[in-house]
GUMARZA-191856 format. One record per residue: residue in three letters; x negated, y, z of N, C-alpha, C, CB in turn. Coordinates in steps of 0.05 Angstrom, whole numbers, plus 5000, padded with zeros to 4 digits. Glycine has a CB too. Layout:
<recs>
ALAXYZXYZXYZXYZ...
</recs>
This chain:
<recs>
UNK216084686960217884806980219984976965216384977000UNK222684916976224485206964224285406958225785296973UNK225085576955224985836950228186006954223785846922UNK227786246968230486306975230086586971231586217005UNK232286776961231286966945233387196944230586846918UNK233087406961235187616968235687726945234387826988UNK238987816940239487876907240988236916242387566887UNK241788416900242988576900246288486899241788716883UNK247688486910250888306905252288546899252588116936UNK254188436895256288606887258488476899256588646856UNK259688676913261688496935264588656935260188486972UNK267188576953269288816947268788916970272488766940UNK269889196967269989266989271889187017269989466982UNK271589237044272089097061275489027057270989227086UNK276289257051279489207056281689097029280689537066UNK279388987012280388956979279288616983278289216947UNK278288577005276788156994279488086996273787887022UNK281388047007283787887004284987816982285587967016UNK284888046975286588106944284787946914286688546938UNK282088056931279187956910279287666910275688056924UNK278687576932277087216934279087006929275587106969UNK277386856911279886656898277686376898281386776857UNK279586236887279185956892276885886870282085766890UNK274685726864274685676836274985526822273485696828UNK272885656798274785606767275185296764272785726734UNK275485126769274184886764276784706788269984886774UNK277884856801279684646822281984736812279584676858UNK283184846795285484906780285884936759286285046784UNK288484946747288884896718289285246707291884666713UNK289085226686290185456677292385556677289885466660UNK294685476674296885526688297485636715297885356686UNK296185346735295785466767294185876763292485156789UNK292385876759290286076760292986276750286986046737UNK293786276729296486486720296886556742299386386706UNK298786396743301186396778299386486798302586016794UNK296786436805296386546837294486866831293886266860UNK293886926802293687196786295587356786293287176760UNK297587326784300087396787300687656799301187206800UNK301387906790301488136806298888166823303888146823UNK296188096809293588126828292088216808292387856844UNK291688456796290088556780286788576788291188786774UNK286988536817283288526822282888286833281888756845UNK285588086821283687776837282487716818285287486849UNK279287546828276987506817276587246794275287486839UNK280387176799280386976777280287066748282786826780UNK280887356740281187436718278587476708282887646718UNK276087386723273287496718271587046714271887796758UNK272786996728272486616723275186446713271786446757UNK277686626699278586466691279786676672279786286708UNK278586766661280087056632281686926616277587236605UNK281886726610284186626595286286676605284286396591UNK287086826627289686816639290887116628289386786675UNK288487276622288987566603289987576570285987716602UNK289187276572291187246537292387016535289487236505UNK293687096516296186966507296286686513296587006479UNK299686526518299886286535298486066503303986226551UNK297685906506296585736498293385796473299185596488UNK291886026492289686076480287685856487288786346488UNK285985756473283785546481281785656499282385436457UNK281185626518279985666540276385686527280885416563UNK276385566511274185606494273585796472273885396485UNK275985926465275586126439274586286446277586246424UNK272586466423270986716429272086926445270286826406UNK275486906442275787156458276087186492277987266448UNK275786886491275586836524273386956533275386526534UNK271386916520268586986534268387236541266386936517UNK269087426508268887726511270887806526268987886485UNK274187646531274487756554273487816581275687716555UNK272087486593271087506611267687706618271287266615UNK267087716592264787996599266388246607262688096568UNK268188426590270888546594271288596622273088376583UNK271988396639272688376666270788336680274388216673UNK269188236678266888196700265488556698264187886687UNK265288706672264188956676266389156690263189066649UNK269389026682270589266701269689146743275189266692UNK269888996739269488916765267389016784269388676763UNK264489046773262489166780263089426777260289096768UNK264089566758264889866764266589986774264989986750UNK268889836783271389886802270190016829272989566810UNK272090156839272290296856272690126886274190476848UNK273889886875274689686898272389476903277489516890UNK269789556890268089426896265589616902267889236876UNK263189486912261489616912258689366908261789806936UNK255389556905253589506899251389526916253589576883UNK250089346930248289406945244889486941248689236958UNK244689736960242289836945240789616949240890106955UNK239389496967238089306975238089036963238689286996UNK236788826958236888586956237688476977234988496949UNK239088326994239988257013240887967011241788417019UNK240987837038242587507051243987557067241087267067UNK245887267062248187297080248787047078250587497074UNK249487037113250786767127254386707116250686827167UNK254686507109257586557101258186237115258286617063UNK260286337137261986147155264985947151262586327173UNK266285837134267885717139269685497155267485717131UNK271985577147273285377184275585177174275485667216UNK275685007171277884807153278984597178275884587121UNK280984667184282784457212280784377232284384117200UNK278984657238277984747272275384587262280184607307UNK274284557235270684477230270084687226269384277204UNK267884817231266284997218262784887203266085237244UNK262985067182260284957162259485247150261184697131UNK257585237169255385567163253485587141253085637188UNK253385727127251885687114249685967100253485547099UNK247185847089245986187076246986167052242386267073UNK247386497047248286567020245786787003251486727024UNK244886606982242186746969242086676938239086616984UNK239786706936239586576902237486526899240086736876UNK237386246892235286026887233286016853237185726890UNK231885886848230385896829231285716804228085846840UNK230985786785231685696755230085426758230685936727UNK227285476763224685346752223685156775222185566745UNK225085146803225185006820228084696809225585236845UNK229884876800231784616792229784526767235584706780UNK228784666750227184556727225484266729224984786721UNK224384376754221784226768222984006781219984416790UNK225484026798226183856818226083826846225483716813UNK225084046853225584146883228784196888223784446890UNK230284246875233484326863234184006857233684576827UNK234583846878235283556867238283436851234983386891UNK238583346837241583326826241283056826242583476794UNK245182916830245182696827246682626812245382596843UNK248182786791249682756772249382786736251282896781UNK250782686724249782736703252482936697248882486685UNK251483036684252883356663254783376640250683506646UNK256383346626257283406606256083576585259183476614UNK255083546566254883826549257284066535253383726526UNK259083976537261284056531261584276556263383816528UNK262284236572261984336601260784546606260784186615UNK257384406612255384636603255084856590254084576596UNK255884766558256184956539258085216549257284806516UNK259985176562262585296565261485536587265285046577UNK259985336600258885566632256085666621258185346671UNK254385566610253285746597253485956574252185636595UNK255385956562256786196543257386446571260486056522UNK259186366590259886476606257286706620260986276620UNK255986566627253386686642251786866615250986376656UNK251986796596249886956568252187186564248986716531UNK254887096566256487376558256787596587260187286545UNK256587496605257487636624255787716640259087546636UNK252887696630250987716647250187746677250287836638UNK252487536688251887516710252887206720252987746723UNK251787196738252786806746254586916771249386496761UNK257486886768259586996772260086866803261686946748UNK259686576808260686446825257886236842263086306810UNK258286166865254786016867256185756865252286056903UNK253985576866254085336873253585256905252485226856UNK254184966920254084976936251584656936256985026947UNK249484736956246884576963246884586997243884726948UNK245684306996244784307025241684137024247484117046UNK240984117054238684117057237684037082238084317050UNK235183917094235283747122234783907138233483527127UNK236583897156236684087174233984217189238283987192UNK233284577190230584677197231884817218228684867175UNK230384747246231484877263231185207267230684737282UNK228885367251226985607247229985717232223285567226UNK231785647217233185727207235385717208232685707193UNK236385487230238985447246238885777265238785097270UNK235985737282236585977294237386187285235186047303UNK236186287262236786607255239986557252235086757222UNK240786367239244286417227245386387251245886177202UNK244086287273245486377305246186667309243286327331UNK244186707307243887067319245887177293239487257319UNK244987187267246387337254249587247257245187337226UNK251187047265253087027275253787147295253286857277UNK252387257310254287387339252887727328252687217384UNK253387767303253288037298256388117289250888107277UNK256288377276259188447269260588287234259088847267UNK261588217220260988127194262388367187261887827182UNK261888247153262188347132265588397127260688177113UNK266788097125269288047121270187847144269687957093UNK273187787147272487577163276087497155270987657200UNK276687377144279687327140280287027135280787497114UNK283086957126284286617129286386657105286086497166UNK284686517084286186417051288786407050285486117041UNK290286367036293186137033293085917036294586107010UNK290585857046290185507037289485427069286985417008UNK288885627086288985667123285885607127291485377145UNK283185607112280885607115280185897115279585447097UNK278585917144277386227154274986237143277086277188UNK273886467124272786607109270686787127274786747093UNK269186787133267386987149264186997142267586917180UNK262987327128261987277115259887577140263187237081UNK256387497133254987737162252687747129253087527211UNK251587937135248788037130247188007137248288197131UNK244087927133242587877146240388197146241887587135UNK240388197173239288497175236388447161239088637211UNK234488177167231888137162231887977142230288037183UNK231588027118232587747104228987617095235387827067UNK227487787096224587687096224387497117222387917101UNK225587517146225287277169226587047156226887347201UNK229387107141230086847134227886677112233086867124UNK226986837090225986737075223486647082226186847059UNK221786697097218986567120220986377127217286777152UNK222486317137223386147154224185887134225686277173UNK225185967116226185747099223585637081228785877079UNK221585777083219185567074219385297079216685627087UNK220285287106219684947114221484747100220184877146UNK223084887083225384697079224584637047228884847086UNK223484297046222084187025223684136991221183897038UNK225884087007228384016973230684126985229283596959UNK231184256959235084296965236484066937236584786957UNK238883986952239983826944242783886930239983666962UNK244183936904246483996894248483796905246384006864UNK250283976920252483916931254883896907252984126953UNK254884176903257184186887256784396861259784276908UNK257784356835255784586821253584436798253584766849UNK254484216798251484096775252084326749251983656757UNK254084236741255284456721253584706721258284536731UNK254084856730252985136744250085176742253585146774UNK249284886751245884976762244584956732243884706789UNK244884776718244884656681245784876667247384376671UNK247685056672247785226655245685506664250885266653UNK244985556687243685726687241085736679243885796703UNK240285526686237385366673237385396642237385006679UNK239185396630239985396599239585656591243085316592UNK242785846603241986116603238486256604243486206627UNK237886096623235586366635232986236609234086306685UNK233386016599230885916577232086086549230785506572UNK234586166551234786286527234686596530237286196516UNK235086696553234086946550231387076562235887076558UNK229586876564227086856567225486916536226786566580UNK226786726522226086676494226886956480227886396481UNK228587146485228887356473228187646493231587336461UNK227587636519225887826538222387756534226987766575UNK221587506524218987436520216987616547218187526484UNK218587556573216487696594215187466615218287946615UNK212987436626212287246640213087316669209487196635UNK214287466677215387646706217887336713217688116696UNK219287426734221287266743222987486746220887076769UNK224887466726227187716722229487556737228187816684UNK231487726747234287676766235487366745237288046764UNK235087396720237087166708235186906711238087226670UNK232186866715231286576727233086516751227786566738UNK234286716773235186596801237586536794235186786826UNK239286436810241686486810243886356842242286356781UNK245286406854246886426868247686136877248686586856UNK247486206908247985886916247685916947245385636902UNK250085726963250485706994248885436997253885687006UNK248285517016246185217033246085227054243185167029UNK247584947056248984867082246884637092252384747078UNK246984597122245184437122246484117125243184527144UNK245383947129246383647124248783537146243683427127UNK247983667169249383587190252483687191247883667211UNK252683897172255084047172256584057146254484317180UNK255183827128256983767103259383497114254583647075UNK261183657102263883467103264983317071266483687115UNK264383097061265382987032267482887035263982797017UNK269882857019271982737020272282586995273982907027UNK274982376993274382186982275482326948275681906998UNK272982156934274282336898275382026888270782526866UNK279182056889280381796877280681856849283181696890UNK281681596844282581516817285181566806282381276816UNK284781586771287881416762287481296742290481566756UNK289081046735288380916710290380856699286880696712UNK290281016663293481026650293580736635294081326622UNK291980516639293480316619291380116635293480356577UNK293979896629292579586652292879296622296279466695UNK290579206619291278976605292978836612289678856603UNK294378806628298478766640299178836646300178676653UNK301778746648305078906669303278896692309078656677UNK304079096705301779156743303078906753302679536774UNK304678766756304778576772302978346768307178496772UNK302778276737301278026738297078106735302877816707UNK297278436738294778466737294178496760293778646721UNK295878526786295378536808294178216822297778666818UNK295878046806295477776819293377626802298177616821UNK292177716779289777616766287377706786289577746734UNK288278046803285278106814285877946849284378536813UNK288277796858289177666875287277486873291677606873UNK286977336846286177066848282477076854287176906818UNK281877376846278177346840277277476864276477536808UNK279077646881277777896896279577796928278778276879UNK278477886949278877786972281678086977275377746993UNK283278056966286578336959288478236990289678196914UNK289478466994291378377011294078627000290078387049UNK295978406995297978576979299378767004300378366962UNK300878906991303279107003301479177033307178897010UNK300079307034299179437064300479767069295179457064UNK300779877097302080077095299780307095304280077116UNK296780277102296080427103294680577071294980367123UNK293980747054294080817034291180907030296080967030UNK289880907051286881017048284580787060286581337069UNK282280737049280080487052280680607086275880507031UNK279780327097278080417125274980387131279080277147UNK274980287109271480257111270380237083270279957129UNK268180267085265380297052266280017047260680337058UNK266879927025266579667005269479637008264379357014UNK271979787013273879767015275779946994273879797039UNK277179926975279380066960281780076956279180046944UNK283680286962287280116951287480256934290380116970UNK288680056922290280016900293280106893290479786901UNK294880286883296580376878298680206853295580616874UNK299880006858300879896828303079816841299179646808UNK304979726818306579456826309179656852303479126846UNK309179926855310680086874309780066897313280036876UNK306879916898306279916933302579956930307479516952UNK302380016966299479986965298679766963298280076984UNK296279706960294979386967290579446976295679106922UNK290679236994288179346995285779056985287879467030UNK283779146971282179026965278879146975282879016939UNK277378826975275478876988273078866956275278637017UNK270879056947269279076934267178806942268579346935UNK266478726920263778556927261378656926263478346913UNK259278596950256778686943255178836907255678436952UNK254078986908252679006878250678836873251579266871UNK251278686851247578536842246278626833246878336825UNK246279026835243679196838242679166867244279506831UNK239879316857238379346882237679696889235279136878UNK238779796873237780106876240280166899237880346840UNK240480356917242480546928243680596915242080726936UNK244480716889246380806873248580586870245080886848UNK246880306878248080056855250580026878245579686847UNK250380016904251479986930253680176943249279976945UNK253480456920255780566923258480496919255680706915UNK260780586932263680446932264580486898266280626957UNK264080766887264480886861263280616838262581216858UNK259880536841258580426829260280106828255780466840UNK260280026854261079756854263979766842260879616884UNK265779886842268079916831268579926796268880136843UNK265780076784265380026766264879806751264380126766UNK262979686767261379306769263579136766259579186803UNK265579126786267178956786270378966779266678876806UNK270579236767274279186763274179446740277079276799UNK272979706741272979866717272279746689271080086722UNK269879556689267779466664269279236652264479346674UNK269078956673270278766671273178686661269878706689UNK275178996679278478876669279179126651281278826699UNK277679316650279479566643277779676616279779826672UNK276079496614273779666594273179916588273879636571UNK272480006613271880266626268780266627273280296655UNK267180346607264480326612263580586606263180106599UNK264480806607262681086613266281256620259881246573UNK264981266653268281356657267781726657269881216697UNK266081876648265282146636267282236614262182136623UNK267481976603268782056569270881926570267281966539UNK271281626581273081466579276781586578272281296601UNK278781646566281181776567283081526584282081856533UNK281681306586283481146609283781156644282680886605UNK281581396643281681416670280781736669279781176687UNK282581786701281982076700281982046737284682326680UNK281082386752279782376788281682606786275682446801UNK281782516821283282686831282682646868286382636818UNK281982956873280183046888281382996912279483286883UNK280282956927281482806961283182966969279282766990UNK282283276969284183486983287383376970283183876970UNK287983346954290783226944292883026948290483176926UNK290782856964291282656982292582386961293582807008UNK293982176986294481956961297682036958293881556969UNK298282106958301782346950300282396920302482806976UNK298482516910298182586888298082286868295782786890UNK297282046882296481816862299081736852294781566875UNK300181686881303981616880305181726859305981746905UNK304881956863306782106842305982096817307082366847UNK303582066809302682016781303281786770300182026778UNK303981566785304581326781307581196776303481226801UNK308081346797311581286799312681446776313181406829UNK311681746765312581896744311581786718311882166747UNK311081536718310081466692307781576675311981496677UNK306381696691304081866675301781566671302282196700UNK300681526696298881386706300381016708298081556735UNK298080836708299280576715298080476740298880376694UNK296280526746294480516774293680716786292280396773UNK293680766817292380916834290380816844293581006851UNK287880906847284880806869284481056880281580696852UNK285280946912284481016934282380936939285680986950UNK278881206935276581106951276581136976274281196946UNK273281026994272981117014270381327013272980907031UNK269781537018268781757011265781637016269882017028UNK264181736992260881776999259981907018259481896981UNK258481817031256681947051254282197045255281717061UNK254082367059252182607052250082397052251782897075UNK249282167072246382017074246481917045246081747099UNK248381777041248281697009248181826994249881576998UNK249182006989248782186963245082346967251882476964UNK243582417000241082416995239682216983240082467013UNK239481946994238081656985238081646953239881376997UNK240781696946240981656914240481886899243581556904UNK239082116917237982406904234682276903238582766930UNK234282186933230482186928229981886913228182186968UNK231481716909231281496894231381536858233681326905UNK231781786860231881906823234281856811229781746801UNK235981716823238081576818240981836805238581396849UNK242281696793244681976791247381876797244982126758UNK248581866801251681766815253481756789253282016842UNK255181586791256681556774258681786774257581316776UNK260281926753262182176751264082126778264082186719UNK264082466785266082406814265782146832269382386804UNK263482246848262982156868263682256893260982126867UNK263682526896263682736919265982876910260882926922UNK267482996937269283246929268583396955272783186924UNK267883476958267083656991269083916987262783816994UNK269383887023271284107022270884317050274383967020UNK270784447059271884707043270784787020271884937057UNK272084897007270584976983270385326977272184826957UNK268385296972267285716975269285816958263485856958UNK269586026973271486286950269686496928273186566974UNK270686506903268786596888269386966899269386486850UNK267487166880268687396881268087506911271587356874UNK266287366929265287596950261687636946266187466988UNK261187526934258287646924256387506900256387646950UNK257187746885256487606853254487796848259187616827UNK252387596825250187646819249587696782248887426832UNK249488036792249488186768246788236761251088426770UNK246188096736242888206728243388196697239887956741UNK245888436689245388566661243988796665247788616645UNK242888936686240089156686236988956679239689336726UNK237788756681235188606668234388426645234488466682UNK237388486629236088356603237088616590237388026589
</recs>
């Protein structure tokens, strides 16, 4: 069974989250992060994205990134514009993206549960990556931002986030980006945690990254605390939403080089694949469906069944791989591959266009988004999804309750 686990947060204070909560580190570039840092000395990007505190073309990886970001993350906990709660405490945190709302608990989950696999992942990791977010977490001793998990819906625990919704919140405001932010306390957080017994696996939504590095972190400072206790750095930080209220959107493509001019590679995949050229609409309408960006127009093509038999094999991502990444593009580990790069649904197909038409890119792939059912099936099947499968959105704001446990190493 899960485990759900009231932390001490560190949050801003009420009339400073605007200025505080930012987007994260991971949906923008370094440059972007500059610009929306910008005359914002307490936005929380300077604490998940410190490279923006030195100099323009510092490597996001050099030592002094890190020590900056320890640097800022300690002014941040000792600022005046923040505060510390005596208590361990939960909290419901509500988002609203073009009139959806997706409620969710906000707590901190177990190191040794993702260890084990109650913490299900369907992705595989980068080490490069990892490395990067785990330096982060060992210098800054704290896991700055959560990840986002869901889980099959428990009605014992729908209720409470009822009630704690029609209390007063914490914060309650609407981004630059027009998604409403509303974040409550949970007065009982022992009821939530009885309650969330029943709930058998949590599933990584968003965050593989994150959950891999803390798991990393917490085995290495295990190895130098040598205590058998469960200290604040085994947990770490994470919303869990339940299944019914996850929204995925589609994670497209781009591909910078075509074994032809796009015209005659368009009509080589004419001749093998059931294609219908020049269509006006730009997005699949259904699973086994993809367009195609080449040649100055859309075109839509239909995927062929997989001659796997696992769930994984039957995804739109997987079969796309099977039949047009491997075969025409010699695209066979698209993690590393430099011929292809994703780009996240929120961006829409305006972003493929333009990559294409500006000569960056030679193809656009428009998917049709994975399903939350699919992405469970190919969690309890052991299975792992091919890179960028999922882009779910709304996406949490970092910087309204971060989990500080340098009083414990």
């Amino acid at each position: 069974m899960a485990t759900l686990h009231p932390f001490h947060a560190v949050r801003p204070v009420p009339d400073k989250v605007e200025e505080i909560a930012s987007v994260p580190y991971d949906v923008i570039s370094v440059d972007e992060a500059r610009d929306l840092a910008a005359d914002k000395p307490e936005s929380f990007l300077h604490v998940i994205r410190p490279e923006i505190d030195l100099p323009d073309g510092t490597d996001e990886h050099a030592d002094a990134v890190y020590r900056q970001g320890a640097k800022n993350i300690r002014a941040f906990v000792e600022a005046d514009y923040t505060l510390t709660e005596d208590e361990p405490g939960l909290y419901v945190y509500r988002l609203v993206m073009d009139g959806r709302a997706q409620t969710g608990l906000f707590g901190c989950v177990s190191v040794a549960e993702y260890d084990e696999g109650t913490i299900v992942r369907h992705e595989k990791t980068r080490p490069v990556k990892e490395d990067d977010r785990t330096r982060h977490i060992l210098e800054q001793q704290a896991h700055a931002e959560p990840v986002m998990l869901t889980y099959r819906d428990e009605e014992a625990v729908n209720a409470i986030v009822d009630e704690v919704e029609e209390t007063d919140p914490l914060y309650d405001f609407t981004a630059e980006d027009g998604v409403r932010h509303t974040v409550w306390k949970v007065d009982n957080p022992s009821g939530v945690v009885d309650a969330f017994e029943g709930v058998e696996h949590l599933y990584i939504a968003d965050g593989h990254h994150r959950c891999k590095a803390a798991s990393r972190a917490a085995e290495e400072l295990r190895g130098e605390t040598e205590t058998d206790e469960s200290p604040e750095y085994a947990f770490f930080p994470a919303v869990l939403f339940p299944m019914s209220q996850m929204h995925i959107m589609a994670y497209n493509r781009v591909v910078f080089d075509l074994p032809d001019a796009p015209g005659d590679f368009l009509d080589t995949l004419d001749e093998r694949f059931d294609l219908t050229k020049e269509v006006d609409n730009p997005v699949p309408d259904a699973k086994g469906v993809v367009c195609l960006y080449l040649d100055g127009a859309w075109h839509r093509l239909a995927l062929p069944p997989s001659s796997g038999v696992r769930v994984v094999d039957q995804l739109d991502v997987a079969r796309l791989s099977e039949y047009i990444l491997e075969p025409y593009l010699d695209i066979t580990d698209p993690r590393r591959d430099p011929t292809i790069d994703f780009v996240g649904g929120i961006r829409g197909t305006d972003a493929l266009e333009h990559r294409v038409d500006d000569g960056e890119a030679k193809m656009g792939i428009s998917m049709y988004p994975t399903s939350i059912d699919e992405l469970v099936a190919v969690s309890d099947e052991g299975s792992l999804m091919p890179p960028k499968s999922t882009w779910f959105e709304p996406k949490l704001r970092s910087g309204l309750l971060v989990h500080d446990f340098a009083g414990d190493v």
